[in-house]
Backbone as JSON Lines, residues from 0, in Angstrom:
{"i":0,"aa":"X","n":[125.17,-165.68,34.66],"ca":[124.18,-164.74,35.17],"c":[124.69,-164.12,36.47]}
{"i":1,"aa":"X","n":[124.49,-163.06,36.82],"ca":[124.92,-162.14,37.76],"c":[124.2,-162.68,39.2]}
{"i":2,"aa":"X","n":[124.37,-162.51,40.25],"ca":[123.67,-162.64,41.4],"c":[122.72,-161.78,41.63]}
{"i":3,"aa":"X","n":[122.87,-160.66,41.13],"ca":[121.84,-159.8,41.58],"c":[120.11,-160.0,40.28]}
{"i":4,"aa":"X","n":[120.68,-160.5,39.22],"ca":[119.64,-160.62,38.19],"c":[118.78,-161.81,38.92]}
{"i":5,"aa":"X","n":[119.78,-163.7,39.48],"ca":[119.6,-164.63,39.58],"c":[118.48,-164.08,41.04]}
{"i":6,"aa":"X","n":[118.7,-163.28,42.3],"ca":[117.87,-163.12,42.7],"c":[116.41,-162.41,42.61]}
{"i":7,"aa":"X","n":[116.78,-161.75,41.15],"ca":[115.7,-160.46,41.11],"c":[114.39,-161.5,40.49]}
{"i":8,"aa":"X","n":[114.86,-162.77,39.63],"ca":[113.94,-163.73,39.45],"c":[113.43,-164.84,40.32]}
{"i":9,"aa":"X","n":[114.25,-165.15,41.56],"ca":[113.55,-165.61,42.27],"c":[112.76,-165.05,43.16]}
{"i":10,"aa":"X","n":[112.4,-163.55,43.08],"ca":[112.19,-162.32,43.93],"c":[110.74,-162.25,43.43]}
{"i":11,"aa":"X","n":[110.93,-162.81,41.9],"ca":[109.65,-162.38,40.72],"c":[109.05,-163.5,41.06]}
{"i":12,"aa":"X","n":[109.42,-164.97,41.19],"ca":[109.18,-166.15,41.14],"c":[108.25,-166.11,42.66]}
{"i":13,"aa":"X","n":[108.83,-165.8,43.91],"ca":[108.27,-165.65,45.24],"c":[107.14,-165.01,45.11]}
{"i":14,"aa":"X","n":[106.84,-163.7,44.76],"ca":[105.97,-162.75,44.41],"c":[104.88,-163.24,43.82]}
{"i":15,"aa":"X","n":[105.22,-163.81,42.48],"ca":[103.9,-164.35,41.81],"c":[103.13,-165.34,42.53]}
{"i":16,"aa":"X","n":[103.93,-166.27,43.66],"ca":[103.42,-167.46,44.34],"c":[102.57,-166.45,45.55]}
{"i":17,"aa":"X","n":[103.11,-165.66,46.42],"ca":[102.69,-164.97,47.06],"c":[101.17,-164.63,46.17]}
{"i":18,"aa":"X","n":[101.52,-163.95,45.6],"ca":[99.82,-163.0,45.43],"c":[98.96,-164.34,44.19]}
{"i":19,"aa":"X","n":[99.08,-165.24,44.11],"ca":[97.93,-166.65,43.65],"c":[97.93,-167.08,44.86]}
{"i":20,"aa":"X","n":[98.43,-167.18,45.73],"ca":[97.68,-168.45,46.91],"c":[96.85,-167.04,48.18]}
{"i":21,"aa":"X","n":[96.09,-167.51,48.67],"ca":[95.25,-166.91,49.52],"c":[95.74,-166.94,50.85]}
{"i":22,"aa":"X","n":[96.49,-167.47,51.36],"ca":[96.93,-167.99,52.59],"c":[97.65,-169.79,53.02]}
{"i":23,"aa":"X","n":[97.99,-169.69,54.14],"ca":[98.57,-170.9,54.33],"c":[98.07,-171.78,55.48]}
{"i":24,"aa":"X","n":[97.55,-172.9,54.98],"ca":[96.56,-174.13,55.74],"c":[97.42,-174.26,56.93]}
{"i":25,"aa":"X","n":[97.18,-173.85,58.02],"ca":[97.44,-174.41,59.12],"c":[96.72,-175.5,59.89]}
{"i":26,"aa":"X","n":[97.13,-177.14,60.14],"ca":[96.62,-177.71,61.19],"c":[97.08,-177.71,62.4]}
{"i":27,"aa":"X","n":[95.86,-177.59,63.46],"ca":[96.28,-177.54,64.72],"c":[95.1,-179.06,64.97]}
{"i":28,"aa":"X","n":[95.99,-179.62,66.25],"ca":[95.22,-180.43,67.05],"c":[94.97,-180.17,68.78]}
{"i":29,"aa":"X","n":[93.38,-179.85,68.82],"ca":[93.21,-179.88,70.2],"c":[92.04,-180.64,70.89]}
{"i":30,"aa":"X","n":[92.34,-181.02,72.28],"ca":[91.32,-181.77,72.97],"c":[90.45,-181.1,73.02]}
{"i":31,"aa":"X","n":[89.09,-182.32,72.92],"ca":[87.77,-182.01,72.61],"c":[87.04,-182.82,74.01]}
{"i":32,"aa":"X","n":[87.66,-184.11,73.75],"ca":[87.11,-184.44,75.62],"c":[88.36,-185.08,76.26]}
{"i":33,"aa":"X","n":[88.39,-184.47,77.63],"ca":[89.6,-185.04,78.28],"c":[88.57,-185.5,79.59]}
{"i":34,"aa":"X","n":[88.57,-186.62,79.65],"ca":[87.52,-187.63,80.66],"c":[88.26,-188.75,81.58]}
{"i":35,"aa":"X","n":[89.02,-188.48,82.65],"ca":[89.89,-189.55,82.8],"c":[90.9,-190.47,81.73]}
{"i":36,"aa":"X","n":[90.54,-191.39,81.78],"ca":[92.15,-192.38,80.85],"c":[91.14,-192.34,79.3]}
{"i":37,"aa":"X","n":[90.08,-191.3,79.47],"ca":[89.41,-191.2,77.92],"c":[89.93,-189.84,77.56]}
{"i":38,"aa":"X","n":[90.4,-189.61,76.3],"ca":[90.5,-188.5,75.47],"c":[90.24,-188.16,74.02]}
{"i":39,"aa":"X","n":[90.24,-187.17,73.88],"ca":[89.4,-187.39,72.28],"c":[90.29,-185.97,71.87]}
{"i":40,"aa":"X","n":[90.35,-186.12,70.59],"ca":[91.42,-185.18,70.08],"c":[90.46,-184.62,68.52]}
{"i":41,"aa":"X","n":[90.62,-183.52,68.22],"ca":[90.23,-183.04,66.74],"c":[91.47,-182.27,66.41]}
{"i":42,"aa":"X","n":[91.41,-182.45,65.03],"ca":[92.53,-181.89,63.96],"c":[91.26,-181.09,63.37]}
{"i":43,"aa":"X","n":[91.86,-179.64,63.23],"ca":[91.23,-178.47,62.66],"c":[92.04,-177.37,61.67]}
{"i":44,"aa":"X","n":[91.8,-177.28,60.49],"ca":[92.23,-176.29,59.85],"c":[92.06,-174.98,59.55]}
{"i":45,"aa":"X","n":[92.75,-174.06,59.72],"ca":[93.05,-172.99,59.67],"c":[94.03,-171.91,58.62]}
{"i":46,"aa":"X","n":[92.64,-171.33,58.47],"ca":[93.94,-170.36,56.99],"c":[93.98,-169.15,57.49]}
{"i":47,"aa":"X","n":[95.95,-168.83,57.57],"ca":[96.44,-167.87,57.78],"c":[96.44,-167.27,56.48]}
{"i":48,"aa":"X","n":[95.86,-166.04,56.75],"ca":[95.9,-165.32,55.02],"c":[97.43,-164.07,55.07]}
{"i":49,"aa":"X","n":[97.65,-164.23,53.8],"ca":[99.26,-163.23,53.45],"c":[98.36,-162.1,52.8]}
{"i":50,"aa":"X","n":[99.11,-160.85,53.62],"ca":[98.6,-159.63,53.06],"c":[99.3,-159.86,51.54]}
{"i":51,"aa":"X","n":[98.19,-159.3,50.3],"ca":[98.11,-158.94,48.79],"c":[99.69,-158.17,49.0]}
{"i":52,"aa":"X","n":[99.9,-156.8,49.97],"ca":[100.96,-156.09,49.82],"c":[102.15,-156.79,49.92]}
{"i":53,"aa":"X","n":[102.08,-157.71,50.57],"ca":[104.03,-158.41,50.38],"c":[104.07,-159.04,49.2]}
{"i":54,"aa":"X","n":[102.78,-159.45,48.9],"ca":[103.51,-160.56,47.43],"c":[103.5,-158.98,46.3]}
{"i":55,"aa":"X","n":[103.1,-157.96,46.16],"ca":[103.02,-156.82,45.16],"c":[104.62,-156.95,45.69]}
{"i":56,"aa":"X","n":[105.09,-155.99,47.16],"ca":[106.31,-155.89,47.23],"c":[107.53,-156.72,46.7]}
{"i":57,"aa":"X","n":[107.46,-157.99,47.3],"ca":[108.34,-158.72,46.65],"c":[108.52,-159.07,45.05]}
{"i":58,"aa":"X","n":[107.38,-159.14,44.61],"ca":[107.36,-159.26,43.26],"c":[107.25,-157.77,42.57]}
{"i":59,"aa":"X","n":[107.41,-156.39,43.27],"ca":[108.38,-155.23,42.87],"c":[109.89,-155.11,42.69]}
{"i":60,"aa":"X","n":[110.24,-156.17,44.33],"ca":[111.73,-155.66,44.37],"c":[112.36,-156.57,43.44]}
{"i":61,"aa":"X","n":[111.47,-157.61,42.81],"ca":[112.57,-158.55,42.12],"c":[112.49,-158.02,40.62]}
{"i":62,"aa":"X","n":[111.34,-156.8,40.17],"ca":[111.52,-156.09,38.91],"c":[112.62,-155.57,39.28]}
{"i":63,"aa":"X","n":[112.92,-154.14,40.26],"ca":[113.76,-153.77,40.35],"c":[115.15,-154.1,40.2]}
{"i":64,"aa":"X","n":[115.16,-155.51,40.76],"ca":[116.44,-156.01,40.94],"c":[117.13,-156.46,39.54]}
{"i":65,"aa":"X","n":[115.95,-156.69,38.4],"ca":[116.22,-156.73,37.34],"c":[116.43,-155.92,36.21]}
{"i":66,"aa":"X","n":[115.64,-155.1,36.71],"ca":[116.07,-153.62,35.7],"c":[117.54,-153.42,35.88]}
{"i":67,"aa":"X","n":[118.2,-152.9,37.54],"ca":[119.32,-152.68,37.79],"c":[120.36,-153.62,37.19]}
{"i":68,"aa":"X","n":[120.18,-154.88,37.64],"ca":[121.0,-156.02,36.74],"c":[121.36,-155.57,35.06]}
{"i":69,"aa":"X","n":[120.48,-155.28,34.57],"ca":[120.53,-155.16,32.9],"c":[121.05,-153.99,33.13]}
{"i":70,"aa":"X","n":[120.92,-152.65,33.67],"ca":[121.56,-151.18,33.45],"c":[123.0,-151.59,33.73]}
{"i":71,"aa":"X","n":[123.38,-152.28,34.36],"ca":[125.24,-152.4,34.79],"c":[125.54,-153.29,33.37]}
């Protein structure tokens, strides 16, 4: 298989993962009480959401990359 086909499917492969997931779970941990030699900590999650347009894009350029592959 050519390099340029082998990426145009992992291009397709990225893409499709991109536009099914909604975003990516971020945990952060921050103090909640800082009281002398007492502290108290919370873990909180956070979803960074991926714009719809990069996973369309990427999972364009890896059609592209496959069309071109097969025309050579």
């Amino acid at each position: 298989m050519k390099l340029q086909a082998i990426l145009g499917v992992i291009l397709l492969i990225a893409g499709a993962v991109l536009l099914s997931y909604p975003g990516i779970i971020v945990k952060k941990r921050e103090k909640v009480l800082d009281f002398g030699p007492i502290q108290a900590t919370a873990e909180r999650e956070e979803l960074v959401p991926i714009p719809r347009l990069i996973g369309a894009t990427v999972l364009g350029s890896g059609v592209v990359l496959l069309v071109l592959s097969a025309r050579k």
